[in-house]
C-alpha positions as CSV (number, residue, x, y, z in Angstrom):
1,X,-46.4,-65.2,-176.7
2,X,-46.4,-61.8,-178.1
3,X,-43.6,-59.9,-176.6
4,X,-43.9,-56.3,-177.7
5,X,-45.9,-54.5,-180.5
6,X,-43.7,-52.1,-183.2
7,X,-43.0,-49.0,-181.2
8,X,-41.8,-50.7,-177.9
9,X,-39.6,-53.1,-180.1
10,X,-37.9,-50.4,-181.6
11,X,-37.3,-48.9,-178.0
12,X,-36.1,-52.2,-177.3
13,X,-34.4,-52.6,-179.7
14,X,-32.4,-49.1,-179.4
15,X,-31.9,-49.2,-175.5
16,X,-30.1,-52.7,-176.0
17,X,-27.5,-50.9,-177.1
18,X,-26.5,-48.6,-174.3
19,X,-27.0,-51.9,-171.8
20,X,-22.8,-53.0,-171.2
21,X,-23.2,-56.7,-168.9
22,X,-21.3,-56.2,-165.7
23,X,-18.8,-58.3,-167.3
24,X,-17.7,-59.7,-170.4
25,X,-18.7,-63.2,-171.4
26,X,-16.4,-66.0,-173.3
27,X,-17.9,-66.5,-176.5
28,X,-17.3,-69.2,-178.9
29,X,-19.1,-67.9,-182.3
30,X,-19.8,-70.3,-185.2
31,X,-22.1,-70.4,-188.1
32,X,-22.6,-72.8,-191.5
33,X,-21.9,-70.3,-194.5
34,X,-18.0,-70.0,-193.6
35,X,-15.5,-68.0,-191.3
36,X,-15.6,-65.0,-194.1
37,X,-19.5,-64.4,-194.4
38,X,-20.8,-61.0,-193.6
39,X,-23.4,-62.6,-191.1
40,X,-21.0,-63.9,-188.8
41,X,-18.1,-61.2,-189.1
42,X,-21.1,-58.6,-188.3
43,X,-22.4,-60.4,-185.4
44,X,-18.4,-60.6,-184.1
45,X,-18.3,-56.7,-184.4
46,X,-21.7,-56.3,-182.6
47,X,-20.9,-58.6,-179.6
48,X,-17.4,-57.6,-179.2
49,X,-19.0,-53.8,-179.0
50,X,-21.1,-54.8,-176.5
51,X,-18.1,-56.0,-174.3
52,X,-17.6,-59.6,-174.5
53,X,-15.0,-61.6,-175.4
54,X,-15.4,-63.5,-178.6
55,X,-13.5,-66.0,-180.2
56,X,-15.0,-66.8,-184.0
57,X,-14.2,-70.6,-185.2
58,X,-16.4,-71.2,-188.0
59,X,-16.2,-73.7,-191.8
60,X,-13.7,-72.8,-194.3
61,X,-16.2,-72.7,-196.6
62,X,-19.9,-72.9,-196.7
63,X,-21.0,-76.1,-195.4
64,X,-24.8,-75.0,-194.9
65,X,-27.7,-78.0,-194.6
66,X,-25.2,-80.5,-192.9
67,X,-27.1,-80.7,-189.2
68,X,-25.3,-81.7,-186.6
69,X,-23.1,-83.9,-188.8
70,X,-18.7,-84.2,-188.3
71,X,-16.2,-84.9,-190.4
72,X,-14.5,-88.4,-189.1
73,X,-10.9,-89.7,-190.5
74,X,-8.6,-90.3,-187.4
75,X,-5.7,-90.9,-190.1
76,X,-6.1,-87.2,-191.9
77,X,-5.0,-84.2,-189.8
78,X,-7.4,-81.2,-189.5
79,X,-6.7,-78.3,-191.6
80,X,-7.0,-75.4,-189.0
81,X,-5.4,-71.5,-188.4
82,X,-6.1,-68.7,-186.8
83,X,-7.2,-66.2,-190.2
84,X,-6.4,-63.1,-188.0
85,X,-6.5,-61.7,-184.5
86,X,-9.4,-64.4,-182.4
87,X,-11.0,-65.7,-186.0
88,X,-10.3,-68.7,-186.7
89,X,-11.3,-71.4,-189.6
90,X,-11.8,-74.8,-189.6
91,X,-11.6,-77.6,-192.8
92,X,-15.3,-79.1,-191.5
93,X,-18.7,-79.2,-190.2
94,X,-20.6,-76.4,-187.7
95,X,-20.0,-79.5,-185.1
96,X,-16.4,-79.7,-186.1
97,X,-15.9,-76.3,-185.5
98,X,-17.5,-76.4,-182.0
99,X,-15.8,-79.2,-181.3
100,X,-12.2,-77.6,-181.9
101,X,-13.3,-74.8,-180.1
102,X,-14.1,-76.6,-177.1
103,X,-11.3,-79.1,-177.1
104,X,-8.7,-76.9,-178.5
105,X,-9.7,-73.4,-178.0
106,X,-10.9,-73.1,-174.3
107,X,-9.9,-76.7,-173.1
108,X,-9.9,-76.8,-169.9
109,X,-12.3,-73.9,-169.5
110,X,-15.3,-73.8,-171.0
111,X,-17.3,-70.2,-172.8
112,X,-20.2,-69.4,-170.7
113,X,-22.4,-69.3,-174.4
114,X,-22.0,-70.6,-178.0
115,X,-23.5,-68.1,-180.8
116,X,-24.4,-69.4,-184.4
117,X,-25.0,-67.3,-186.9
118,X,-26.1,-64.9,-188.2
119,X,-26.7,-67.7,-190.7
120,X,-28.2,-65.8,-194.3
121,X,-31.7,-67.4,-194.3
122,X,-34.7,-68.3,-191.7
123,X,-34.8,-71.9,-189.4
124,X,-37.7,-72.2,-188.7
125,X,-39.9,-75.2,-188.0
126,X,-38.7,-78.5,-188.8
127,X,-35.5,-77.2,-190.6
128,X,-33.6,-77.6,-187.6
129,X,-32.9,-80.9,-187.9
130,X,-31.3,-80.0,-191.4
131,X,-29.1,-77.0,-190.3
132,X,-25.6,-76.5,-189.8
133,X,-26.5,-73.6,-187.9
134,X,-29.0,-75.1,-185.5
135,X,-26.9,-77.9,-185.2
136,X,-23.8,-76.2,-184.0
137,X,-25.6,-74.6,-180.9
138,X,-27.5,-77.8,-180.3
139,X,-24.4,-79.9,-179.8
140,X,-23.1,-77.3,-177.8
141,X,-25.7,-77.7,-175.7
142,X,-25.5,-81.3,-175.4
143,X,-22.1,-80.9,-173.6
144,X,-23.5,-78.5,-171.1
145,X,-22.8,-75.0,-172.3
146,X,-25.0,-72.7,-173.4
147,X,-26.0,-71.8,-177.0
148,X,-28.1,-69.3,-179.0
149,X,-28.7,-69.8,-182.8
150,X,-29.8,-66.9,-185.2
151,X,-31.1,-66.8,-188.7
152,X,-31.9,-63.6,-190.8
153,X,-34.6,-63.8,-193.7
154,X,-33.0,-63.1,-197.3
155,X,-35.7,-61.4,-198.6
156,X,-34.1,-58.1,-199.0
157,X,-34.8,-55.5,-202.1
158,X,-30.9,-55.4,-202.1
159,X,-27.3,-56.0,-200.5
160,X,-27.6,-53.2,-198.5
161,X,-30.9,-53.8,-197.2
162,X,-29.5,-57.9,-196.2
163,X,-26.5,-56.0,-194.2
164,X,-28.8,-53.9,-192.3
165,X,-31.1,-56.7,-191.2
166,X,-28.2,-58.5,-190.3
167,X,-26.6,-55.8,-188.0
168,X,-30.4,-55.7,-186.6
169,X,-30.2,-59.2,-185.4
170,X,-26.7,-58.9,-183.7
171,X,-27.6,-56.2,-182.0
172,X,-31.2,-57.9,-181.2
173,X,-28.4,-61.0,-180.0
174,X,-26.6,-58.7,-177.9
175,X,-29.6,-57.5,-176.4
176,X,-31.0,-61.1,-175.5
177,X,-27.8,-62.4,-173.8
178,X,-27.8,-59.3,-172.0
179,X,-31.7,-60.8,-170.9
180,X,-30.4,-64.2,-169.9
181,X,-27.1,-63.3,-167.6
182,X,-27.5,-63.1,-164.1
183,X,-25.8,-60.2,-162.3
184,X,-22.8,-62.6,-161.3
185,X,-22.2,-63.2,-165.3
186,X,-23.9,-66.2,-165.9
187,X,-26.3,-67.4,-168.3
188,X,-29.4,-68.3,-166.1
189,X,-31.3,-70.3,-169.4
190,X,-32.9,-73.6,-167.3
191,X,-30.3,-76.5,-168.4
192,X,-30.5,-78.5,-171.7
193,X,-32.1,-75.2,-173.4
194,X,-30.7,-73.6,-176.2
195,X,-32.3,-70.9,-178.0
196,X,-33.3,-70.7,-182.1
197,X,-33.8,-66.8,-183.2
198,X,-35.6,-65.8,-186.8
199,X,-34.9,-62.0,-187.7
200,X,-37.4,-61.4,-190.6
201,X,-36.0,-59.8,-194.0
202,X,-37.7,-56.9,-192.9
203,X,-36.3,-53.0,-192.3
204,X,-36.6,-52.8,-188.3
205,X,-39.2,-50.1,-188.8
206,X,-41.5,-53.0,-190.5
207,X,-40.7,-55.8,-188.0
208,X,-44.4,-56.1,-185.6
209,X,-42.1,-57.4,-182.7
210,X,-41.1,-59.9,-180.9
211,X,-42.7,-63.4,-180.2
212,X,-42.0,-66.5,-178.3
213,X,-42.7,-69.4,-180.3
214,X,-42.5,-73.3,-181.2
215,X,-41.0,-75.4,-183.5
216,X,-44.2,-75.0,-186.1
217,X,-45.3,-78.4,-187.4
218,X,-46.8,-77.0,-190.7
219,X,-43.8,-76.8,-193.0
220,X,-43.2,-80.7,-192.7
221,X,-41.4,-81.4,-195.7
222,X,-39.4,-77.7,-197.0
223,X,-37.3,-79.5,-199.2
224,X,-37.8,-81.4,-202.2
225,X,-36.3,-83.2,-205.6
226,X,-37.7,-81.5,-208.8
227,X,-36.6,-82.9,-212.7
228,X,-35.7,-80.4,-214.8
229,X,-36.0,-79.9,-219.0
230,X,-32.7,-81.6,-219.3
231,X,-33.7,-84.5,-217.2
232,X,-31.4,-83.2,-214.2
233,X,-32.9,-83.4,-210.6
234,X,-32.5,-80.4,-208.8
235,X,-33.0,-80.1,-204.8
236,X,-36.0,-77.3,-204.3
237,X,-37.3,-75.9,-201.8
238,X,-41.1,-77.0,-201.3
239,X,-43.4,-74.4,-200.0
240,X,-46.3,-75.6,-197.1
241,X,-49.5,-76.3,-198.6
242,X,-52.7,-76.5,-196.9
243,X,-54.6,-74.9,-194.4
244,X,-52.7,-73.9,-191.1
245,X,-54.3,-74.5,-187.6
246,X,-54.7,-72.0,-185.2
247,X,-52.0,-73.6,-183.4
248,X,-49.6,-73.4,-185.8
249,X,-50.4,-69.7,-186.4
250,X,-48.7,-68.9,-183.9
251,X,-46.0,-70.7,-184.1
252,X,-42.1,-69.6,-185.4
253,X,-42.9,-70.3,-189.2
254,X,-46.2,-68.1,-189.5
255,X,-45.1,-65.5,-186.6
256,X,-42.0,-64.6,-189.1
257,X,-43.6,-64.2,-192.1
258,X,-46.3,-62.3,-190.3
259,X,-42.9,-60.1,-188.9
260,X,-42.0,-61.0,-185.5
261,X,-39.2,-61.8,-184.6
262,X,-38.9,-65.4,-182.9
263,X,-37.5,-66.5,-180.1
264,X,-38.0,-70.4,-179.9
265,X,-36.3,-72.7,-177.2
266,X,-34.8,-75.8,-178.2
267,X,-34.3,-79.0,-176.4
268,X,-31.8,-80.9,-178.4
269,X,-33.0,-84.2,-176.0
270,X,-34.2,-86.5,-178.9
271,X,-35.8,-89.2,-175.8
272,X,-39.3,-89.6,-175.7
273,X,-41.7,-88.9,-173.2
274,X,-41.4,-91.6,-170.8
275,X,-45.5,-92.3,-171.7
276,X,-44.6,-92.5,-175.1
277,X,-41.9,-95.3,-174.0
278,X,-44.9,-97.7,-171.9
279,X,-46.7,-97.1,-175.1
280,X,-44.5,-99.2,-177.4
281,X,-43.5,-101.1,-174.6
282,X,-47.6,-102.2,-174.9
283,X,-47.5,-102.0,-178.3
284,X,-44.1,-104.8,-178.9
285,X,-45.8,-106.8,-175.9
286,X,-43.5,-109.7,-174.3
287,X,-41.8,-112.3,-176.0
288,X,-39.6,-111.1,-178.4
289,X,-36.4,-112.6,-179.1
290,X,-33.1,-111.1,-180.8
């Protein structure tokens, strides 16, 4: 669903600015590329701006790729401090860093929404499963708060050009959560859904709006092992090959590089349909024994 052509989403875009929520909103913010990258320190700036109250836990150090994995040694303690005023870093995982924020941070009174990101590079498609940003908003959303996780394209001419797009998509952030909270400060997303934002490395004036998308099913297998000259392996990304469907035309893979923006919700639920369960149940038949 195409949201907006390129004049209205730069109107959009603009007017989210002057829009201040009734009330501020407790934020945890987290990403995968560390507590000093410019895409989460950016998107700190642009929410506090817009009036909320954010509170940044995020890796020590890049700790991109890792899903929703945690870091688990009951006998080691947790290297973790508050880097300066409400920014704090954590010796772990996206997850890890959620968790402390949760348990630690705002025990005993939950944020009203979880932000990842900006993370420096797209999520679309089936790399969810493999990233640490993805992964951080969907665990928050498996305990029952709120999350939105956002990605910004790298393919910039230069730095500059990277830290524009970047401030794009906080402010594009700031403008969604001002979308999804109710007039009594709440974040009215139905339960169990998160959302996944892609920001194309595009200037905003280039970007062809704004689409609501799926998971595409086309890049099935983005990474892959290569051997090199000096008979290393190196981990490489794998571009699609084949024809796409219409279908996945326009889903969040093809809408970016086409430039749209995508807004994609997520269901971190991993069940199956409950047909798909009678199915195997069919399928095994009776009789089996342990």
């Amino acid at each position: 669903m195409v949201l907006n052509k390129r004049l209205d989403f730069m109107t959009v875009l603009l007017a989210g600015l002057l829009v201040t929520p009734a009330s501020a909103l407790e934020i945890l913010l987290t990403n995968d590329d560390g507590y000093e990258a410019e895409g989460i320190n950016i998107m700190f700036d642009e929410l506090v701006a817009a009036g909320h109250n954010v509170t940044l836990v995020a890796p020590w150090h890049n700790n991109s790729g890792g899903g929703m994995s945690i870091s688990v040694d009951p006998f080691k303690p947790v290297d973790a401090a508050e880097a300066e005023a409400n920014k704090w870093y954590v010796a772990g995982t996206p997850v890890d860093c959620v968790q402390f924020g949760l348990d630690v941070l705002f025990a005993g009174s939950p944020p009203d929404l979880v932000v990842s990101g900006s993370n420096h590079g797209i999520n679309p498609g089936i790399s969810v499963g493999m990233s640490g940003t993805v992964g951080a908003a969907q665990n928050a959303i498996l305990r029952g708060i709120p999350a939105i996780a956002v990605s910004v394209g790298e393919n910039q001419r230069d730095q500059e050009s990277l830290l524009k797009a970047l401030d794009d998509a906080a402010r594009f952030t700031a403008q969604i959560i001002t979308r999804i909270t109710s007039g009594e400060n709440e974040i009215i997303l139905p339960d169990g859904i998160g959302l996944n934002i892609n920001y194309p490395g595009r200037e905003a004036e280039d970007l062809e709006g704004v689409a609501v998308t799926r998971l595409s099913s086309y890049a099935r297998n983005p990474f892959t092992f290569r051997k090199m000259e000096d008979g290393t392996y190196m981990s490489v990304i794998s571009p699609p090959k084949g024809e796409a469907t219409a279908q996945q035309e326009q889903e969040d893979w093809h809408m970016i590089f086409k430039g749209y923006v995508t807004v994609t919700p997520l269901d971190p639920n991993l069940n199956a349909a409950a047909v798909n369960q009678g199915a195997v149940e069919k399928l095994l038949g009776d009789g089996l024994k342990p």
